[in-house]
TIKE-678133 format. One record per residue: residue in three letters; x, y, z of N, C-alpha, C, O in turn. Coordinates in steps of 0.001 Angstrom, whole numbers, plus 524288, in hexadecimal, padded with zeros to 5 digits. Example, Ala and Ser with C-alpha at 12.3 -4.5 7.8 and 13.67 -1.06 7.14 Angstrom:
ALA833867E9C681E788300C7EE6C81E78833907F31C81E788379C7F30982111 SER832327F73681BA8835667FBDC81BE4832648001E81EBE834618047281F67 
END
This chain:
UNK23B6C0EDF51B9BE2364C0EE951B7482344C0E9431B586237130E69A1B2A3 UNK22FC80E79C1B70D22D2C0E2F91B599229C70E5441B0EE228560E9D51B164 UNK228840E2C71ACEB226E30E5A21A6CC2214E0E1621A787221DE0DCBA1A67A UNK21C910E33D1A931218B80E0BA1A9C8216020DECA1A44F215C70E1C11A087 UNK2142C0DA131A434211A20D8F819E2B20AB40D9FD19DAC207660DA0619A2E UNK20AF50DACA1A3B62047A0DC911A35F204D40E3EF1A3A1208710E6771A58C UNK200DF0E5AA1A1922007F0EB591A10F1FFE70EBF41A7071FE9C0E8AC1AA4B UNK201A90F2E11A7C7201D00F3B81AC781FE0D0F8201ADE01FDBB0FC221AB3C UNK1FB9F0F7561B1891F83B0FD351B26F1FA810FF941B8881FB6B0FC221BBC2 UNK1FB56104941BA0C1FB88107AA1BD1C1F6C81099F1C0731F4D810DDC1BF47 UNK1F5A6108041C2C71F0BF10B1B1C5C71F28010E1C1CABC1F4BD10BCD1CE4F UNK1F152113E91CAE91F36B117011D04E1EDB5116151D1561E9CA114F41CECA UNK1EFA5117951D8C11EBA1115EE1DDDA1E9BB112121DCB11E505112221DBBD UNK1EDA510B841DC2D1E9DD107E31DA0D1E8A9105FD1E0551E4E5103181E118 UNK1EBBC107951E4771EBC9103CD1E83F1E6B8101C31EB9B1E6830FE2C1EECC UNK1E201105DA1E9831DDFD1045B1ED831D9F8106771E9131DB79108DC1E52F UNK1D403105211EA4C1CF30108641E9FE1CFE11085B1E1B81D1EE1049F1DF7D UNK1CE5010BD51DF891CC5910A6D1D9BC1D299108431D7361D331104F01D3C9 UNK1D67310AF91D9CB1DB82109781D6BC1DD5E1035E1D7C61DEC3101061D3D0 UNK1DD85100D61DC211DC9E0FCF71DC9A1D7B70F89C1D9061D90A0F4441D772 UNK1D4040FA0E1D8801CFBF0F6DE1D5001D38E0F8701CF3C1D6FE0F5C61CD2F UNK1D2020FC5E1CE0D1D6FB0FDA51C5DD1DBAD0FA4D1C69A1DCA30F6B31C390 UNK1DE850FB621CA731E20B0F6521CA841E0630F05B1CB101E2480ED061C829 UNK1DC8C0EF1B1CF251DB490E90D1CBAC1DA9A0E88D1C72C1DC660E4981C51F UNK1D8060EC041C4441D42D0EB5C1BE831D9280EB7E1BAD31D9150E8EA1B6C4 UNK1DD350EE451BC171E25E0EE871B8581E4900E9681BAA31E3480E6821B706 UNK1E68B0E6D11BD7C1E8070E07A1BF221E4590DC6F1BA9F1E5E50D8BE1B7F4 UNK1DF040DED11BB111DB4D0DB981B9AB1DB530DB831B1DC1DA6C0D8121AEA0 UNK1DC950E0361B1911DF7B0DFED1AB9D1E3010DD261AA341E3490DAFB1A5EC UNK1E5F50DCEE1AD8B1EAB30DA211AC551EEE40DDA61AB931F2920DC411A8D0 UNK1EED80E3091AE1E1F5260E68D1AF101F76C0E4001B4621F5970E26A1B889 UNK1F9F30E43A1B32F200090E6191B8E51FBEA0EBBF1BA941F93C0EE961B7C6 UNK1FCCD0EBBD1BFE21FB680EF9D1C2091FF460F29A1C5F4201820F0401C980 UNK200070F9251C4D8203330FC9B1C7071FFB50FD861CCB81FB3A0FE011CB0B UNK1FF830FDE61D12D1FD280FFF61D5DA1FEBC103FB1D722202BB103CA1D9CE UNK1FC64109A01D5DE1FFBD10DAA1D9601FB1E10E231DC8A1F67710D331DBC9 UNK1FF46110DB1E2741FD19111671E7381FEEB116B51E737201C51184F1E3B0 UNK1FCE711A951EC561FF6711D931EE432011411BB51F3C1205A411AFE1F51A UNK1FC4E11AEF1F7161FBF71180D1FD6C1F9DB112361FAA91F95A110AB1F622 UNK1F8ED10FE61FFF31F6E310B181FD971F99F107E91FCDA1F7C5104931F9ED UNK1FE3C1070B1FE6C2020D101C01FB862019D0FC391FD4C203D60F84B1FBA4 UNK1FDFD0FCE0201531FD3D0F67F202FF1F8360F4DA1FDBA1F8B10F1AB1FA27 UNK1F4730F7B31FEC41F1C70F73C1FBEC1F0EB0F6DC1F5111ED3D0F50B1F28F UNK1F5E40F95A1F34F1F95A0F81B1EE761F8E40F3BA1ED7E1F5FF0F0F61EAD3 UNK1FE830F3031F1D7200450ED5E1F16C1FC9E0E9451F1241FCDC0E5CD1EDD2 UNK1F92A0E9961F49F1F3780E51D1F4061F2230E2E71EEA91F1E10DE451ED63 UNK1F11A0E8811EAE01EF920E9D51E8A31F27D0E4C91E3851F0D70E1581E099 UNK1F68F0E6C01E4B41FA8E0E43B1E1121FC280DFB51E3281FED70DDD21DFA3 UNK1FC2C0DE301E4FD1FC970D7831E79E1F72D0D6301E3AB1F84D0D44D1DF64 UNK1F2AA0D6DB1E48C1EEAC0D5AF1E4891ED590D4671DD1C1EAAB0D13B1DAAF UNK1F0A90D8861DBC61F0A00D7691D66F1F4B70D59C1D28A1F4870D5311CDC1 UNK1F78A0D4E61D5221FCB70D1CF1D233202C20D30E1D29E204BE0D72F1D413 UNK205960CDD91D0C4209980D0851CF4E20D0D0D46A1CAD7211B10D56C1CA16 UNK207C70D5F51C85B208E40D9F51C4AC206FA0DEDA1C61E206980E2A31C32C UNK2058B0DEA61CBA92069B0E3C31CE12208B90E6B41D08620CD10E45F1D17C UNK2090F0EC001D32F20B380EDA31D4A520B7B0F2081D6DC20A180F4EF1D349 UNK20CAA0F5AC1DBCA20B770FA381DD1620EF80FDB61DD39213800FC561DE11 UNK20DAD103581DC6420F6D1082D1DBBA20EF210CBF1E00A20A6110E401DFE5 UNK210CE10E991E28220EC0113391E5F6212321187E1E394216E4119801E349 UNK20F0B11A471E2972108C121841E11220D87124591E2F82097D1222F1E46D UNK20DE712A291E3DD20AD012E841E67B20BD11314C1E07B21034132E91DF59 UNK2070E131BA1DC82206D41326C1D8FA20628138EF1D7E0206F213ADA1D38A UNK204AB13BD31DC40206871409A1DB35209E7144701DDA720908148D71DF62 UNK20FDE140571DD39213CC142281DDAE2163B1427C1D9682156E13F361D5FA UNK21ADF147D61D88021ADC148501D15221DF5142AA1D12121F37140601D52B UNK21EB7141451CD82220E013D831C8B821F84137ED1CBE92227D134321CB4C UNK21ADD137771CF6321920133921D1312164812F211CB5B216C112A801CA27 UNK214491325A1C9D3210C512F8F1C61A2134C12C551C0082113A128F21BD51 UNK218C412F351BF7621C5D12C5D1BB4E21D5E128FD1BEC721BA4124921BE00 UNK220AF12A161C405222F0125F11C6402207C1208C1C7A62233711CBC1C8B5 UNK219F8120721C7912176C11C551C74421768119E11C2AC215E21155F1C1F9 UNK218AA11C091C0482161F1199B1BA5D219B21164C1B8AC2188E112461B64D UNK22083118601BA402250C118061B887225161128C1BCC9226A710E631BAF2 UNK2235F112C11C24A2240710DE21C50B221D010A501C2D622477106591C234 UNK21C8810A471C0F3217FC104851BFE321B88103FB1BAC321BB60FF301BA71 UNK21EDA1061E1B60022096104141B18D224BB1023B1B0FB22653100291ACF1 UNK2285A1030A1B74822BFC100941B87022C0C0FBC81BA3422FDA0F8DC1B9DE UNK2274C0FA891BC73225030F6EC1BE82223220F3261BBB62239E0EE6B1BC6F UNK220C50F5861B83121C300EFB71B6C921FC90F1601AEE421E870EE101ABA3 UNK2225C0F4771AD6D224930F57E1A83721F290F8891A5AC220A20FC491A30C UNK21CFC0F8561A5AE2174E0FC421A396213F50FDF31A62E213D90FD111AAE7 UNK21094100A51A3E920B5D103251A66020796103541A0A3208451051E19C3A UNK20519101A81A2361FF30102911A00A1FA821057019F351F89E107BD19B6F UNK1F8CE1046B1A51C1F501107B51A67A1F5B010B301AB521F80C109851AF2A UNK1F3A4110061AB2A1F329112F41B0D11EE7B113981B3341EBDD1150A1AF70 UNK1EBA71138A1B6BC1E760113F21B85A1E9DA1188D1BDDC1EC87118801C1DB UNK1E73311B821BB0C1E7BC121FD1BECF1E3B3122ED1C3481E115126E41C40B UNK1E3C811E7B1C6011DF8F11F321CAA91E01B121471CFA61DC32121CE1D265 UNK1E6301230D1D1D81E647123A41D6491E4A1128A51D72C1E5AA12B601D35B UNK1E1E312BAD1DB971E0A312F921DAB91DF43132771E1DB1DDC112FF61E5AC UNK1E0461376B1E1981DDC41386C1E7231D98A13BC91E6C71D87E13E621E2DF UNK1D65E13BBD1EC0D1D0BE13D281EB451D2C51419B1EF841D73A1416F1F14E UNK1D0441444A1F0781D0A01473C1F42F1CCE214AEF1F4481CBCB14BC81EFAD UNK1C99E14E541F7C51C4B6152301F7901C7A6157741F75E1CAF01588D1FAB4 UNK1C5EB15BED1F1DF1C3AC15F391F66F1C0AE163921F0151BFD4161AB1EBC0 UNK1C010167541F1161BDE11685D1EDA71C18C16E661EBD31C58C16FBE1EE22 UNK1BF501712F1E7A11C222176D31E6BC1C37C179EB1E9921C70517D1D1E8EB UNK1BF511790B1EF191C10617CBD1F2461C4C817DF71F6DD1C69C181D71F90B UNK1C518176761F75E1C7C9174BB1F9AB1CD84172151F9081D0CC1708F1FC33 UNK1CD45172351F4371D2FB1718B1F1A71D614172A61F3C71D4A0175F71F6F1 UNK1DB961718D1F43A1E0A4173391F4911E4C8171CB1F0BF1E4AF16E021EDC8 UNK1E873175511F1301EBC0173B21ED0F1EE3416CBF1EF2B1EF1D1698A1EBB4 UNK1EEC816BAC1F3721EFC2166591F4461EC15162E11F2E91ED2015E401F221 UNK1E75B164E11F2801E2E415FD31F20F1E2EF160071ECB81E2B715B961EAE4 UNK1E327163D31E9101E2E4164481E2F91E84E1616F1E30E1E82415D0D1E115 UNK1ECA8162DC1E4C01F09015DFD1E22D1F0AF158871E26D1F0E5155901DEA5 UNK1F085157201E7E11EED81516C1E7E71EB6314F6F1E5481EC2714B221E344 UNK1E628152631E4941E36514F2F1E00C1E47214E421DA5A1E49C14A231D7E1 UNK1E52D153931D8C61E83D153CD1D40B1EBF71513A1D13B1EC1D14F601CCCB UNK1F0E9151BA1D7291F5C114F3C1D6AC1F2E21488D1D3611F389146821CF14 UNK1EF24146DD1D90B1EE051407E1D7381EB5C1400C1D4B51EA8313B591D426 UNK1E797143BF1D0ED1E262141A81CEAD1E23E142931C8BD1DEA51414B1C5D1 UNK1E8A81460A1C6D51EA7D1493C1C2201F0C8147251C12E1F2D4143ED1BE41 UNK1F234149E71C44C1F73214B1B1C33A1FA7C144B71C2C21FC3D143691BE7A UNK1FB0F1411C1C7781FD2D13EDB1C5671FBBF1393E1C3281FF14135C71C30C UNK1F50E138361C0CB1F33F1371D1BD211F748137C21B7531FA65134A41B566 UNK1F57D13DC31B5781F95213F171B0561FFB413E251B2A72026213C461AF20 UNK2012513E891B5042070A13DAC1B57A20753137331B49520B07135891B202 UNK2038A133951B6A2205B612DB51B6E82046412DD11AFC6207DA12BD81AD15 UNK2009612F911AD831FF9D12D701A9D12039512F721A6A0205BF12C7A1A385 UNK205391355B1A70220B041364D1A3E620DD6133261A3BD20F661316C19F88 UNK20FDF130DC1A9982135A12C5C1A95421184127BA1A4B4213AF126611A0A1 UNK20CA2125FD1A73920B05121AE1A43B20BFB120EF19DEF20CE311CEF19B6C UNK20B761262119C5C20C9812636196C62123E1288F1949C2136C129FC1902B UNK2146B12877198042196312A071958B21DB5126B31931F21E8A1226219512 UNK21F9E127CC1905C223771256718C3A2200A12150186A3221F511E5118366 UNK21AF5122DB1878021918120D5184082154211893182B3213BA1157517F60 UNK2163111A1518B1B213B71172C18CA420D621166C18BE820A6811A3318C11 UNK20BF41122018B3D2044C1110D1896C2031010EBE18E152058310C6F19185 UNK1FDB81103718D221FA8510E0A191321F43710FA5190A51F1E11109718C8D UNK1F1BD10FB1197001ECF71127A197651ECFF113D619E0F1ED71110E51A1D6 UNK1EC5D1193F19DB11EA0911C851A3371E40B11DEB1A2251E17F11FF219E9A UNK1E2E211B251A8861DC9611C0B1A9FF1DE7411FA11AEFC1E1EC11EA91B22C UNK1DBCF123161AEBA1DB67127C41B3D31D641126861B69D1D21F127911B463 UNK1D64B1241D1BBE21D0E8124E91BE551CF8112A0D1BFDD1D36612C221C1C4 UNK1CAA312DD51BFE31C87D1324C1C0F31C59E130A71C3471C67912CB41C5E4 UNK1C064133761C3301BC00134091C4A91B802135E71C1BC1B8B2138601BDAB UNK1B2FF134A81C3EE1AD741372D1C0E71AF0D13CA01C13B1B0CF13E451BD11 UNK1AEF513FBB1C4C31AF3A1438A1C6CD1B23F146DB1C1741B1C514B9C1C0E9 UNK1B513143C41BE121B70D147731BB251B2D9149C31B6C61B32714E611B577 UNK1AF30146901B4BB1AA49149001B1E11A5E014C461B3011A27E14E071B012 UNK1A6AD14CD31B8861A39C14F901BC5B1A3C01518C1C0CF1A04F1511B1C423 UNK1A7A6153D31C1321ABE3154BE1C7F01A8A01590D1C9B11A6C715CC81C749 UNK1A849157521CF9E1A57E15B511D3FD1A93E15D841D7971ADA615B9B1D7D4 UNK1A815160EC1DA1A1AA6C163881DCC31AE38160141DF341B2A11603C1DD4B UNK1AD4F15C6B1E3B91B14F15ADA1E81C1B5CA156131E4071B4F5153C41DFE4 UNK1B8F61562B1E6781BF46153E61E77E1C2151582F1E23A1C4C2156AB1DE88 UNK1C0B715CC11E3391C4A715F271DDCA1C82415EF71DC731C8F3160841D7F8 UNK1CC9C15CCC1DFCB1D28515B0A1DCAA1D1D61578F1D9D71D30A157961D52F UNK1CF28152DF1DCEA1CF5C14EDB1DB151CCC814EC21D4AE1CF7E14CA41D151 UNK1C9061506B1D3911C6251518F1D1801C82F1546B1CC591C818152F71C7C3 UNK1C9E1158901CE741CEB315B751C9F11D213157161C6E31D230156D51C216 UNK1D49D153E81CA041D93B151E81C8D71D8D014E3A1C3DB1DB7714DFD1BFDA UNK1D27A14A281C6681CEDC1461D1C3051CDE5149BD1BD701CFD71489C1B930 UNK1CADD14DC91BE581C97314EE71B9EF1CD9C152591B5AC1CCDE1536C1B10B UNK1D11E1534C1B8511D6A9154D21B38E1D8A7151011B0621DA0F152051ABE6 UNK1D8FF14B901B2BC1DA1F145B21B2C11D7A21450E1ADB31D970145101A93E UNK1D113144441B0411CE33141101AC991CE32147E41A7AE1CD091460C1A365 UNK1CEB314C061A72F1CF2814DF91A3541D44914DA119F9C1D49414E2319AD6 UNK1D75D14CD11A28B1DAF314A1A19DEB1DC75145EF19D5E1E12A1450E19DD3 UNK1D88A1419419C121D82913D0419B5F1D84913CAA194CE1DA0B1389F192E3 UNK1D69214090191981D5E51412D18AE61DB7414394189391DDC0141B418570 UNK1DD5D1475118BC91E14B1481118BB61E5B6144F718B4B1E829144AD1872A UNK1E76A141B4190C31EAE613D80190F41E99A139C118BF01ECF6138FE18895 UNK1E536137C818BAE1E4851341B189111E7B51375E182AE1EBEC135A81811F UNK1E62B139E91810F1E74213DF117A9A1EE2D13F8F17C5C1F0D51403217867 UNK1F14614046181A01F595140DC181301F66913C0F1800B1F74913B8717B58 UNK1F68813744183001FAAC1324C182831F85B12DA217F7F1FB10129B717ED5 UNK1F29212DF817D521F0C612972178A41F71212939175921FB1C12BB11766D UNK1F5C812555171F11F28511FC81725F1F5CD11D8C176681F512118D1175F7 UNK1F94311E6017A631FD1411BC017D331F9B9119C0182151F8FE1157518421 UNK1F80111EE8183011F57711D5E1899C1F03511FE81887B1EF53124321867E UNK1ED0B11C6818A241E7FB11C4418AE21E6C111F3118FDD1E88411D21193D5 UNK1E31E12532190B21E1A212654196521DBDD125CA195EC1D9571275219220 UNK1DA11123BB199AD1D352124B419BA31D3961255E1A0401D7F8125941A237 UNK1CEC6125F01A3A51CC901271A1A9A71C7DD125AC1A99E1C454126941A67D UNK1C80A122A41AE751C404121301B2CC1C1C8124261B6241C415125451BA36 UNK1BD52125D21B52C1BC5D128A81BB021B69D127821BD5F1B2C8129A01BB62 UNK1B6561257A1BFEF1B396122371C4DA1B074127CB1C7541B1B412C6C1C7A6 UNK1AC06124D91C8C51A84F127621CD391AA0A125C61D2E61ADE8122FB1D384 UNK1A6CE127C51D7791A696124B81DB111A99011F471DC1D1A63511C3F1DA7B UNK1ADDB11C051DDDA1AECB1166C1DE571B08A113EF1E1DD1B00410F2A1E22D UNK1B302116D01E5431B4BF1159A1EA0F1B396118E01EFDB1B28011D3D1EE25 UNK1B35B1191B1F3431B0AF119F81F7341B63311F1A1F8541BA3211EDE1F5AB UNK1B571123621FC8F1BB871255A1FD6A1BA46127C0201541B61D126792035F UNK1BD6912C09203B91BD0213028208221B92313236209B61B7D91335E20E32 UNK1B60F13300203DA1B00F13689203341ABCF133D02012F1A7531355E20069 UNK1AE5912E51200361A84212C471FDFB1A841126AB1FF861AA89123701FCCA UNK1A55E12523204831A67A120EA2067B1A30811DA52037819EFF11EFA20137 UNK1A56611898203BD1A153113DA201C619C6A112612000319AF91101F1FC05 UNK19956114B82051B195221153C2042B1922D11A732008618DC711B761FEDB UNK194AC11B9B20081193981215A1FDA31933911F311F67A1918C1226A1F354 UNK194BD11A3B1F4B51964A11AF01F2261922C117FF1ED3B1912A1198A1E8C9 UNK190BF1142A1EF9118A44113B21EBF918689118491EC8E18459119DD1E893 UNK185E1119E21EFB8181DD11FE61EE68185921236B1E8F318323126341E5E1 UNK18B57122B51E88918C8E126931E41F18BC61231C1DFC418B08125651DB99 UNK18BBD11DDC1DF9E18AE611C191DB0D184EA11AE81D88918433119D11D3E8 UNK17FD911B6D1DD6417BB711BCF1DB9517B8A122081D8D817950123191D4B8 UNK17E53125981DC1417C9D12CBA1D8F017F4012D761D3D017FB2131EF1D21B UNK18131129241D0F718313127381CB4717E7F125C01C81E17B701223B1C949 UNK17E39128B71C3FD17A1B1269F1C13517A78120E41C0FF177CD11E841C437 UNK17D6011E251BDAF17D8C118A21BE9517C941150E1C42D17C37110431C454 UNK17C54117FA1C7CB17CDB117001CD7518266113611CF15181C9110531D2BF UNK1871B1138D1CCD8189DD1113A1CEE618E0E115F71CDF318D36119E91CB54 UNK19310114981D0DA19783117F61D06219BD7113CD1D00419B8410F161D0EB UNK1A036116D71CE631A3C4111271CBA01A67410E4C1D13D1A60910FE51D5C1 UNK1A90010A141CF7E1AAE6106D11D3501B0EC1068B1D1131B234106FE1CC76 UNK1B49A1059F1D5E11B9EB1011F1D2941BB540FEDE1CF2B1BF730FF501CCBC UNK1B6350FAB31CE521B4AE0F7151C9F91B4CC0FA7B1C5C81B81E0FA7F1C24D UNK1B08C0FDC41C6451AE8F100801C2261B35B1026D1BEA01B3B7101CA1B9E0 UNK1B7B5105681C28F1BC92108451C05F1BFE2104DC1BECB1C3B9106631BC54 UNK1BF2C0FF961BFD51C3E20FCE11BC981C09C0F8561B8441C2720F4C51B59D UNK1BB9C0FA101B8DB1BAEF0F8871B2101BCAC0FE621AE771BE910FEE11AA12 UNK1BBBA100B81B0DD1BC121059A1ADA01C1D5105421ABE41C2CB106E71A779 UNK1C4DD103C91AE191C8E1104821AC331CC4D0FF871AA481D0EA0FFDA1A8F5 UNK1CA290FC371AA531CBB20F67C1A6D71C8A20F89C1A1C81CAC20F76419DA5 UNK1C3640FBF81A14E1C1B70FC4919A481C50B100B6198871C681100A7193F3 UNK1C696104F219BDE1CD4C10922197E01D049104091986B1D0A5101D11942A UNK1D2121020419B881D66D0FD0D1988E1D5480FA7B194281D8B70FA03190D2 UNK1D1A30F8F1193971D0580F3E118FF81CE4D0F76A18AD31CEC40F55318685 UNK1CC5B0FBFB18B111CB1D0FF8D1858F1D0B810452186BD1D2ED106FA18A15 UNK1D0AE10280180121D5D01059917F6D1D3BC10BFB17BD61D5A21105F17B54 UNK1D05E10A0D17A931CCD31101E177E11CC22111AA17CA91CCF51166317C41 UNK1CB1E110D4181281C98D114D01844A1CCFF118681866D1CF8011642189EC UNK1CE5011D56185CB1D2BA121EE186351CEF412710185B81CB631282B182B0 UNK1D1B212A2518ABE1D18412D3618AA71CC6F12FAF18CE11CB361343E18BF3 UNK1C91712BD91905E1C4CF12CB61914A1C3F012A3F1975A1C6911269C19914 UNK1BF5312D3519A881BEC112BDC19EEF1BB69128091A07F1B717129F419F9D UNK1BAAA1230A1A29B1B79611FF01A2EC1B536121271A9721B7BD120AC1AD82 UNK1AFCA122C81A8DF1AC7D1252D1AE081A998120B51B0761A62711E8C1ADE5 UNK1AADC11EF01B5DA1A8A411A191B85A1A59611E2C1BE4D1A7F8120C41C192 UNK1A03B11D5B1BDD419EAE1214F1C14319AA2121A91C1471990B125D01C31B UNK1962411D6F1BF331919211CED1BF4518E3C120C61BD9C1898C120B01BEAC UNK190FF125501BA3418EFC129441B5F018D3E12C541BAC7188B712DE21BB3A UNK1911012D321BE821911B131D11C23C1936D1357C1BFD1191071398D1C0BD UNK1979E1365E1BC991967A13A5E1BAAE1958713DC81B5D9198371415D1B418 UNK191FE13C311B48618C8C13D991B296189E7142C21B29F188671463D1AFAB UNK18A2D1410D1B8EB184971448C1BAB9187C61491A1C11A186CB14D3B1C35D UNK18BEE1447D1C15A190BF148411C50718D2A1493E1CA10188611493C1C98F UNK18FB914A2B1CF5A18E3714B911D360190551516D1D4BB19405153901D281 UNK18DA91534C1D84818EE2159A11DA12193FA158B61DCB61978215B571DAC8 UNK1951E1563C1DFE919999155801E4C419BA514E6D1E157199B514C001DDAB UNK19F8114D871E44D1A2A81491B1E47419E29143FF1E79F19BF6144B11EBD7 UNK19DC113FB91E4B419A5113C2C1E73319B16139DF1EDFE198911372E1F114 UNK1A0A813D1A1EDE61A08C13C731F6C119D61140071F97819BCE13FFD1FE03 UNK19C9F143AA1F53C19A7914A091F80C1939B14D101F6C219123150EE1F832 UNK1929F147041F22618DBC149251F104189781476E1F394188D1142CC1F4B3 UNK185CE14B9F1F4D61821C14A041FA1617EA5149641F6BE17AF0147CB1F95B UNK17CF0149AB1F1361775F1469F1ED8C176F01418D1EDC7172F013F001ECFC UNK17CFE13F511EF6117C57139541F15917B4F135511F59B17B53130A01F48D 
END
């Protein structure tokens, strides 16, 4: 065990796309940075070359049972502490109530709930401190019909965000992020993606950037607990009928 003198943060799915940007911005603090991957390990590694030798990568399949201690238990073997967790890795997947299956409700669940609260159990156990940020989504103040696992999973998450925080104060600090529109995917190509940030009142929808200021000000304010910080150009507000890949008002 190397006993790191800089604080350490954990970020799952850091290896590419928003988890990758939260992991610069935690380098850019000045933590040691944990990399978990699931796929992706070249791109890890990049990752971590790129940012030091106080980094380092992780691969777990986080909803396998006792996957999520066993990460926690690796990065503190590793670096002697943990700090921070940033709960970003997550899977998306379509379909709606009707289309559900019990496989599509677990996989989302499994990744978008379940082993979220399991890493952070870990995280706080034996009386360990810190602060967990959970990334969500808009979608949780205003959820529409399409991606319903996914969707389920976010908004169980971000509802017990007051909770966690009132079980494990003053030790560990929990808040959540949850982002509009920010990255392009399966269903919402590139271009698609300034038309969703003009149908934002503000006319913009959040960016990368956007999510890792958001989450350098829960680092740097320590009053802030227990509360969700909404980056989303006050989309939801006013909320859409369908999911912004599927809405034809745009």
């Amino acid at each position: 065990m190397t006993s790191s003198a800089k604080k350490v943060a954990l970020i799952t799915g850091a290896a590419r796309r928003i988890g990758a940007r939260l992991a610069r911005e935690c380098a850019a603090m000045g933590y040691a940075v944990a990399i978990h991957y699931r796929g992706g390990e070249a791109e890890a590694r990049a990752l971590a070359a790129e940012l030091g030798p106080d980094c380092d990568v992780f691969q777990a399949e986080l909803t396998k049972p006792g996957a999520p201690a066993a990460l926690v238990a690796a990065v503190r073997a590793r670096f002697g502490r943990l700090d921070l967790l940033v709960n970003n890795a997550s899977t998306f997947s379509y379909d709606t109530v009707q289309t559900a299956t019990e496989a599509s409700w677990r996989a989302a669940v499994d990744s978008n709930l379940t082993a979220p609260i399991f890493l952070i159990q870990a995280f706080a156990a034996d009386g360990n401190e810190g602060l967990v940020v959970n990334l969500l989504d808009q979608k949780v103040h205003f959820p529409n019909p399409d991606y319903f696992s996914y969707t389920a999973g976010k908004v169980a998450l971000a509802g017990l965000t007051q909770t966690l925080t009132m079980a494990l104060a003053p030790r560990v600090r929990v808040c959540g992020i949850a982002p509009g529109a920010t990255l392009p995917s399966d269903d919402l190509p590139a271009e698609a993606l300034p038309k969703a940030g003009a149908a934002t009142p503000m006319g913009v929808t959040s960016s990368p950037d956007d999510l890792a200021r958001a989450l350098r000000f829960i680092v740097e304010t320590p009053s802030f607990a227990g509360q969700i910080l909404t980056v989303d150009g006050a989309e939801s507000l006013v909320g859409r009928p369908r999911d912004v890949a599927f809405d034809e008002t745009l």
